[in-house]
N, C-alpha and C positions, 0 to 999 in steps of 0.2 A: 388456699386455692392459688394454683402458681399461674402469674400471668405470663404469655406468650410473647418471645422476643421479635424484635423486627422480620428478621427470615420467618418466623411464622405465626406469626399474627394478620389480621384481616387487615389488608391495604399494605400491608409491607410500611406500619408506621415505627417511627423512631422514637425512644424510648422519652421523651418530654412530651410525646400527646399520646403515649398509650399505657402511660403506668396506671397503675387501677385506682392510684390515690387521685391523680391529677384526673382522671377522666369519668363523663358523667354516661357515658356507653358502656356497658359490656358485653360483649359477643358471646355466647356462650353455644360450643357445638355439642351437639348431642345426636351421636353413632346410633341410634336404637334403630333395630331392625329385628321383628318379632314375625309379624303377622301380614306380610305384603300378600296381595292377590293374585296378581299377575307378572307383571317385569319386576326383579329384584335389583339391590346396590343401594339401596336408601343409606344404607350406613356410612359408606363413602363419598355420601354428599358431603358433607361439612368438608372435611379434609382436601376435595375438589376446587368446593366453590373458595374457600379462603385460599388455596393455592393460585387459582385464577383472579382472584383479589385484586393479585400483585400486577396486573396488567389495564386495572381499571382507573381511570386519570383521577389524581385529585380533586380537580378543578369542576364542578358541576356549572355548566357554562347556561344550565337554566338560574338556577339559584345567584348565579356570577358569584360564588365565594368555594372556598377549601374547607367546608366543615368543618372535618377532622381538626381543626385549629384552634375550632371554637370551641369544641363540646369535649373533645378527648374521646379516641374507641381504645377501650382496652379488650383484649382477647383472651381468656381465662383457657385452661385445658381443657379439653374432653371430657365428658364421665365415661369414667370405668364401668362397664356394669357386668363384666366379670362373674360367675357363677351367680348371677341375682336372676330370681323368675320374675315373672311380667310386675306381677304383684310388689313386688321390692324395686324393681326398676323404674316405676311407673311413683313411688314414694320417695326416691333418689334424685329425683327429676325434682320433685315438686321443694323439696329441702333443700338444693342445689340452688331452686329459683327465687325461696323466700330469703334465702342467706342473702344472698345479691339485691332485692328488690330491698331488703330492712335496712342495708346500706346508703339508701335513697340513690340506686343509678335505674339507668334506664336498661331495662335485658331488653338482647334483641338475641333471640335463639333459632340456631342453624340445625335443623334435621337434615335424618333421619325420619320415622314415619312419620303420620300425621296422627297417630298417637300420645306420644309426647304433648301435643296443646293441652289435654283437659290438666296433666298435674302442669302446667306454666300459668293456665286461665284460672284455676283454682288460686294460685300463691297470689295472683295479682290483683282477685277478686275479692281476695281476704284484705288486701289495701282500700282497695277502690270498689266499694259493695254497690255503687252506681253504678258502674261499668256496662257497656255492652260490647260487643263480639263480634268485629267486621270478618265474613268469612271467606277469603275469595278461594273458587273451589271450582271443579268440577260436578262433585260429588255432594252431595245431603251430607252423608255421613250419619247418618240416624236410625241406622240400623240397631234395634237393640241388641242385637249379635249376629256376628256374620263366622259360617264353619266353624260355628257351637263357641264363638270364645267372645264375649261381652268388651273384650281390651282390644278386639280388631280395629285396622286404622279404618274401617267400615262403620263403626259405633262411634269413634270420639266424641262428636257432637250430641250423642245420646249420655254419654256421660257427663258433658258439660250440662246438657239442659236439667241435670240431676238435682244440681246447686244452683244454677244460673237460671232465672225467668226465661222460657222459652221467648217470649215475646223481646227479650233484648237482643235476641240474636239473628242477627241478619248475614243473610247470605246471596252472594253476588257471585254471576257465571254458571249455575249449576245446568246441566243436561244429562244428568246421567243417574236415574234412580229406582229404587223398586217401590210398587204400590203401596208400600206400608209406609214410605217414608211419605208419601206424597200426601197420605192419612194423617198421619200425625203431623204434618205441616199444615192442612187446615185445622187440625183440632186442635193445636196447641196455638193457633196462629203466631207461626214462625214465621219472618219477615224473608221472604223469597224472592230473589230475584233471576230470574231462569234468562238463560242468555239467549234463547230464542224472542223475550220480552223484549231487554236490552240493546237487540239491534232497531226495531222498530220503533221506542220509543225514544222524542226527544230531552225528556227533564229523567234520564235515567237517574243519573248526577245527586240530582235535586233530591229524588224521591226516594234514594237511600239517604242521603242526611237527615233528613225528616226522620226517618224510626232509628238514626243512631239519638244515643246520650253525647252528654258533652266531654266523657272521660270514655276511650275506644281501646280498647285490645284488639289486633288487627295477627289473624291468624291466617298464613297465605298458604296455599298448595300449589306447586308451581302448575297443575295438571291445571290451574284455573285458565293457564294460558293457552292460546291458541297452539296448538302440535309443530308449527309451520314455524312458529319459533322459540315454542320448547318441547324438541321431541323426547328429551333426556327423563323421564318418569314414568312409572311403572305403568298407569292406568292413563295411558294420553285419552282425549275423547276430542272428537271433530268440533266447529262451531263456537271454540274458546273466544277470551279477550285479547285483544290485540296490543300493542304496547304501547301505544301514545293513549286510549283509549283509558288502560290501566293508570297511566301516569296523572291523565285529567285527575281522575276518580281520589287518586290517593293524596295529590296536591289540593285538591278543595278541604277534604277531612282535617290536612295537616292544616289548614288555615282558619277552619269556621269549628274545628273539634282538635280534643287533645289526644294524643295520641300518647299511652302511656307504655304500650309492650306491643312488643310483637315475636313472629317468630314464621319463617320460612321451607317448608316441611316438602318433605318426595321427592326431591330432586336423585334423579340416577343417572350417574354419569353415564356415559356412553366412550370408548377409547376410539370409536373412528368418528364420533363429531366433537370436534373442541366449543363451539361457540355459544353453543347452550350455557357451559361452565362460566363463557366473563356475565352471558346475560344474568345468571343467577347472581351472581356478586355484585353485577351492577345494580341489580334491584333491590338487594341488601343494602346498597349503599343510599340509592334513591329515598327508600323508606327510612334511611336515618336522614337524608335532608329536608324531606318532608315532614317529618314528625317535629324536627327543630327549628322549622320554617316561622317561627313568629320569635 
């Protein structure tokens, strides 16, 4: 697996905090793009947001430290997935993340759709069989299939609750669903957090650590944020998370829970708005100082 040089690696790091031996990060980008619904470019995420990387400071002046110093990000290549159907691609993914995770580093994976999570939440669940599954999202995702194909990035979360206890999975920010997911969220009691809830209540915070475990796999969809400052994704929806809001939420986790993977999913670039591009990098970035926060 060849690691990424400075010019293209995530942060624009130099070669003594991003070699894959010295570092306990690995970035891992994955171009998949199968089954978008509406706005396309999901594949072009990664290649975006590590581009715009390079323009996000070292220094996290909450944290007051350089990370990157401490932990090591290395940035691995792309997967190819080259003549592979959904089925092979979706199995590339997951072998791609248990090679890295058997390594003992930390994956922290750059989409492409939001497909891609179930083979990452699998590899990492086969480690951590206590795990639960922070989802920040717009969307449920628990469609058992959406225009006939069971691998849409409209199902993911139906394939994760396949192997995963629905009850570990909790999801934050959603407003945007169809009556069967809302079904099978009572019936499964899936830990729900609807962001119409969220504005209104005070112990938001609070009352998701409560149904997380102490070991979190944190799968984010950037459509979880408010449009206003991420309009770059295929499926925006009004009423999102706002960004300090987000940052409370993830900063508590990295501190009272462990935060063992994650992965960043739907970002589409846009060529007439730049700024969506560093906020997604910077949140890649955040969630690595959060997650190494103790």
């Amino acid at each position: 697996m060849k690691t990424l040089s400075t010019k293209q690696n995530f942060l624009g790091i130099e070669k003594k905090f991003s070699s894959f031996e010295n570092s306990k990060v690995v970035i891992l980008p994955i171009p998949y793009e199968k089954t978008v619904s509406y706005g396309s470019g999901t594949k072009f995420g990664p290649k975006n947001i590590i581009e715009a990387s390079h323009f996000v400071e070292f220094y996290d002046e909450e944290m007051e430290k350089e990370i990157y110093k401490e932990i090591g990000i290395a940035t691995v290549s792309e997967i190819n997935f080259k003549n592979k159907n959904e089925k092979e691609s979706l199995t590339l993914i997951y072998e791609t993340a248990k090679k890295i995770i058997q390594q003992k580093k930390f994956l922290l994976s750059i989409g492409g759709e939001h497909t891609i999570s179930q083979s990452l939440i699998k590899a990492h669940f086969e480690k951590y069989p206590k795990l639960s599954v922070l989802q920040i999202d717009a969307h449920s995702d628990l469609r058992q299939e959406y225009q006939g194909n069971k691998f849409s990035h409209a199902s993911v979360m139906a394939r994760v609750c396949e192997f995963l206890s629905p009850q570990k999975l909790v999801q934050v920010g959603i407003r945007a669903q169809s009556i069967e997911e809302a079904k099978m969220i009572r019936e499964k009691k899936i830990n729900t957090f609807y962001a119409h809830q969220i504005s209104s209540s005070k112990n938001w915070i609070e009352n998701i650590l409560k149904k997380l475990s102490d070991e979190v796999y944190l799968t984010f969809d950037v459509d979880g944020l408010d449009p206003s400052i991420m309009p770059s994704t295929g499926t925006p929806e009004p009423n999102g998370l706002l960004w300090n809001d987000t940052m409370l939420l993830l900063k508590e986790i990295g501190k009272k829970k462990k935060i063992i993977g994650a992965d960043v999913v739907e970002f589409s670039p846009n060529k007439f708005l730049h700024y969506p591009n560093e906020t997604a990098a910077k949140l890649v970035y955040k969630i690595l100082n959060y997650s190494f926060i103790n």
